[in-house]
N, C-alpha and C positions, 0 to 999 in steps of 0.2 A: 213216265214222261219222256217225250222226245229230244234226242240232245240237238241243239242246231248245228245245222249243217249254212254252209255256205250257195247261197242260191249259187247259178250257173251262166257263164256270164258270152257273149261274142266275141269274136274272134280275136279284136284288138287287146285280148288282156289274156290270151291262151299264149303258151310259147311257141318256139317252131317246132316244125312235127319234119321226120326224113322220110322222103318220098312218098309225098299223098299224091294220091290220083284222084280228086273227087267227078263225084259224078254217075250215074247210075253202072252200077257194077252186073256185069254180063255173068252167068250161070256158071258153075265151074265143076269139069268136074268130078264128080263122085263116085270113087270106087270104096270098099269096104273093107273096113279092119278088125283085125281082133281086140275083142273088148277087155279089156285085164280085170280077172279077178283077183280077191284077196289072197293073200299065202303064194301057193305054189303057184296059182293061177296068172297070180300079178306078174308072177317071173318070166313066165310062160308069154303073156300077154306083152311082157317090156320087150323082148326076144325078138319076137311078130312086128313089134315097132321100129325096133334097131334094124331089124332085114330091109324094110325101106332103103337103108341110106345108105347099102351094103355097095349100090352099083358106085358110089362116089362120094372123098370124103364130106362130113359134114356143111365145113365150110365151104362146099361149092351150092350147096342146096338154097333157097329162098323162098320165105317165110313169106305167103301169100295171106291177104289180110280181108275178106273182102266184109264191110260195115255199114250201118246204118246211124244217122241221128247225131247230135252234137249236145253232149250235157250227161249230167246224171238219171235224166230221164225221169224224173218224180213230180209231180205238180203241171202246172202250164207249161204249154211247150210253144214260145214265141211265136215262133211260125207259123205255127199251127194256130194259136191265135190270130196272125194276120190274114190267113187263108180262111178262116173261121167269119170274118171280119168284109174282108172282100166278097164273102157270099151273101152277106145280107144280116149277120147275125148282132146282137146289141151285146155292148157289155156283161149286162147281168145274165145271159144265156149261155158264153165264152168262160165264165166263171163259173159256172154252176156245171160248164160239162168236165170243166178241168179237176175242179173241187167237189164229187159228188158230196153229196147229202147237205148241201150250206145252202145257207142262205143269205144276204147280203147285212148284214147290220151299221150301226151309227155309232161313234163314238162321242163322247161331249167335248164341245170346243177348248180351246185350250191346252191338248196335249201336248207333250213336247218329246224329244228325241236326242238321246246323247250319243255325239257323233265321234270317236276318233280320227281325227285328220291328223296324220301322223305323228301320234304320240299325246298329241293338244286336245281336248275333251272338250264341247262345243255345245251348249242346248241349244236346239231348234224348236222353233214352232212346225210340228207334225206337219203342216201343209206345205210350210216354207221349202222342209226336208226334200217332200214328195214332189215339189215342182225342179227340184236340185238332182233329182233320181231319172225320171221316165225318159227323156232325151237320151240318158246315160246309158240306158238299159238298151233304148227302141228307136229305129229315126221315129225323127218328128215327120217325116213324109209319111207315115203310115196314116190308115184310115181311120178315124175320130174313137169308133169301137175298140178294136186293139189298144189305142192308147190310154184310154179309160179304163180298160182289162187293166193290164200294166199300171196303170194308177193306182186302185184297188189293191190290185196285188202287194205292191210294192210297200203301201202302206199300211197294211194289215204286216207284212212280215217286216216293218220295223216296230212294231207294237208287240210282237210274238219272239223276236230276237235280241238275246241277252250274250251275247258274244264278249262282254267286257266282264260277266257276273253285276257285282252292285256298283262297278266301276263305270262303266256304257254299256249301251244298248247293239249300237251296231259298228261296225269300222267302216270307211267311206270311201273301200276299194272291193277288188273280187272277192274279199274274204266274208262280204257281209253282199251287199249289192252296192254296184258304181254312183257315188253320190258326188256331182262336181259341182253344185251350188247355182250361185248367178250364170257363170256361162254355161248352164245345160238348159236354161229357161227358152223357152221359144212360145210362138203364139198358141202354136197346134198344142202343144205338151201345158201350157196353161192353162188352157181353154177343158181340154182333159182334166187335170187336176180339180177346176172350180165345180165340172158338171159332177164330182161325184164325193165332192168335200164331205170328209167326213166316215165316207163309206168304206167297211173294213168287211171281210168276209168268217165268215161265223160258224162254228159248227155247235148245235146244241147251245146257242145263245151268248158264245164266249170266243173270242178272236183264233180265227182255227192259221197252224203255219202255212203261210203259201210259199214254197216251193216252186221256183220255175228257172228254165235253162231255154236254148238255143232251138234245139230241133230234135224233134222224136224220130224220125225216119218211119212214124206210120203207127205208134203207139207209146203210148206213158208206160211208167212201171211203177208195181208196190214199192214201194217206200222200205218194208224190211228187207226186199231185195236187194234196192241198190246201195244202201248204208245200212255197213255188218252193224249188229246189235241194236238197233232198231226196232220198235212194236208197230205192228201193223195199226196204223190210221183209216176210219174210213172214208175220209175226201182225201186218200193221199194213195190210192189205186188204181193200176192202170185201166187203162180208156184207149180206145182204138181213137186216131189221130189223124181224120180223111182228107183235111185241105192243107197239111203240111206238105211244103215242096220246098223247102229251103234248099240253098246251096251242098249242103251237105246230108240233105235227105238219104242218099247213099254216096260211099264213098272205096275206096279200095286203097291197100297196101301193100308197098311190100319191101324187105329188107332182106340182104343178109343173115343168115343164120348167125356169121359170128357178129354183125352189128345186135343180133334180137340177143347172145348169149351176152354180150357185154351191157346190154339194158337191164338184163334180169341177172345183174350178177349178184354172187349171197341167194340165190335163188336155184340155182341151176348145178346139180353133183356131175360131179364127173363132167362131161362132153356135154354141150346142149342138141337134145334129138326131136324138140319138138313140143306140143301142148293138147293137152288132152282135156277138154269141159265138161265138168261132172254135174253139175247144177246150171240149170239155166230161168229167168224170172218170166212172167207171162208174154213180157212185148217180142223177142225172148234173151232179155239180158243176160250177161251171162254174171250167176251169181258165186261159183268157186270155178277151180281148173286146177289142175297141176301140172309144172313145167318138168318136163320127162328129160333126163341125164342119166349118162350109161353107169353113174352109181347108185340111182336111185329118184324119188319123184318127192317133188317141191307141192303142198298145195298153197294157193293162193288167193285171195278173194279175187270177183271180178273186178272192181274201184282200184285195187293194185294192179292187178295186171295192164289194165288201162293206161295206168298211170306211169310204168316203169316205160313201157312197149309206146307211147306217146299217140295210145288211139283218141279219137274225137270222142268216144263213146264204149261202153261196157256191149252193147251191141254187133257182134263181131263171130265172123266165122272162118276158121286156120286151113289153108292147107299147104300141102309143102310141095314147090316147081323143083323139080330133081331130071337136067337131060328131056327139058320140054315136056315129062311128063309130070300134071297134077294131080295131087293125090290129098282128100279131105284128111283132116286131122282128125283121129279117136274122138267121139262124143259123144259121152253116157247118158246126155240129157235128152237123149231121142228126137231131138225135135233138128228139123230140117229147114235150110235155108228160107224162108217163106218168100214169094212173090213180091215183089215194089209194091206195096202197098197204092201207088200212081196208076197201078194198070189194073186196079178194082174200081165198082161201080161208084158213085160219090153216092152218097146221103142229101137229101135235101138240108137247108140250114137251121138249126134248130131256131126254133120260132118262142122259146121260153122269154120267160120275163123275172125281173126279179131273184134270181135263182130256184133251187129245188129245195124246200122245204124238208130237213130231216125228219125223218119218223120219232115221234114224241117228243121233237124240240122244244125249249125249253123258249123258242121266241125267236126274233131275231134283235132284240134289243141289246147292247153291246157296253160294257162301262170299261172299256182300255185294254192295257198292255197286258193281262194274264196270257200266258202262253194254256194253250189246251195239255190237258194231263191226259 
């Protein structure tokens, strides 16, 4: 079974981050290191790393960041629903490419939704909830598709979310998704909710989780990628993400070596020298790394490092400015900076209806809040 995670919320509910530069990030770059093997080789390899920094101490170096995408990267990716949206596409197409294999189902009237508002447990009427959420999530200026996307969405992943256990269902800030009640209703965001009352997204005929955050920077990710221990889902896979252009579609950073070593402190032996990605996920997240010190090497999932280092995104490539010159950071996962996904051909808009039918679905008829196992 999958444990819930916390959808992925905008910007008004992220902290501050030190020195972002967003914006699309220019090429940087790349000269080649030695890859550290295990045993003696690793020694060998840390040696080869440490000689970088030989021309000047650490803490004069700076910890270049440069990134894609805002969020965990799993499910819908807003943006990319509204650019999905502005080309022509309908709701159940925007779902069905977010969430392969589903297909849209019905719930029966009546459901309801236990909300913690700070401590105070609340039942909602399911729809009351959903018209209390999508404003929260999305403007209400977006195009009628998206926020119908977002509807759906939203509404299936508080029928799939047990974030209290038998206590609630969901909390009614970023922990769960943004739920503000009467003052999130608008015409647009209601008008959304009625056209699609009811409708929940379904895989194999039972309420599948939806998953959604901020922006892909150009693609989704597996789901066991970006949260450790986690079973692979199959509407919960990455998908290439062609009308995503958000704000933070790419972005760039950069810090202090000793601001990055006091981020990752408990992390970092000896001196902090740097970071090395050993695993990367399809979009290409990055799924471990280890943070390299002259005593030795830290690994760390990518959702932490993200999270200590205050990037927008697990999506991210190191290198280090040392006396004007840049030099990429060790990465075992082979894969190389890929191109702005903005300066590839677009797709025409997917013209689907209803979503994609799973192979041997069991329907799409839907009776509630079961979470998919």
């Amino acid at each position: 079974m999958l444990t819930m995670r916390s959808t992925y919320h905008r910007l008004h509910s992220l902290p501050r981050r030190p020195s972002i530069h967003a914006g699309v990030v220019a090429s940087l770059p790349v000269e080649p290191t030695a890859v550290p093997c295990a045993g003696l080789g690793a020694l060998v390899g840390l040696c080869a790393i440490l000689a970088l920094f030989c021309a000047s101490p650490a803490g004069a170096s700076t910890l270049v960041i440069a990134g894609a995408g805002d969020g965990h990267g799993v499910g819908m990716s807003q943006d990319g629903a509204l650019g999905y949206a502005e080309h022509g596409s309908s709701y159940e197409a925007i779902l069905a490419h977010y969430y392969a294999h589903t297909t849209i189902g019905q719930v029966s009237a009546g459901m309801t939704v236990r909300v913690n508002e700070g401590g105070k447990i609340h039942t909602l009427a399911l729809e009351t909830y959903v018209r209390g959420v999508v404003s929260a999530e999305v403007p209400a200026s977006w195009p009628l598709a998206a926020l119908e996307a977002q509807a759906v969405a939203s509404r299936t992943y508080a029928l799939t979310a047990h974030a209290g256990g038998a206590r609630f269902d969901v909390y009614s800030d970023a922990r769960s998704q943004v739920y503000r009640g009467v003052a999130a209703e608008t015409p647009q965001t209601d008008a959304a909710v009625a056209a699609t009352a009811g409708q929940v997204v379904t895989y194999e005929g039972r309420p599948a989780i939806t998953y959604f955050f901020a922006s892909s920077g150009g693609m989704t990710e597996n789901v066991e990628n970006a949260f450790p221990g986690s079973q692979p889902e199959p509407w919960l896979s990455g998908a290439v993400d062609p009308y995503e252009s958000g704000p933070l579609h790419s972005w760039k950073l950069t810090m202090s070596f000793a601001a990055a070593a006091a981020r990752l402190k408990g992390l970092v032996k000896g001196s902090f020298y740097g970071i090395e990605v050993l695993k990367r996920g399809v979009s290409p997240r990055i799924v471990s790394a280890e943070v390299l010190g002259s005593a030795g090497r830290t690994t760390v999932s990518g959702a932490e490092l993200a999270s200590r280092l205050g990037l927008y995104d697990t999506w991210a490539y190191f290198s280090v400015e040392n006396r004007a010159v840049v030099r990429a950071e060790p990465d075992r996962s082979s894969q190389q900076p890929k191109a702005s996904p903005s300066s590839t051909t677009r797709p025409t808009p997917i013209a689907l209806q209803g979503g994609a039918q799973a192979p041997g679905s069991a329907g799409s008829a839907s009776t509630g809040g079961a979470a998919a196992e």
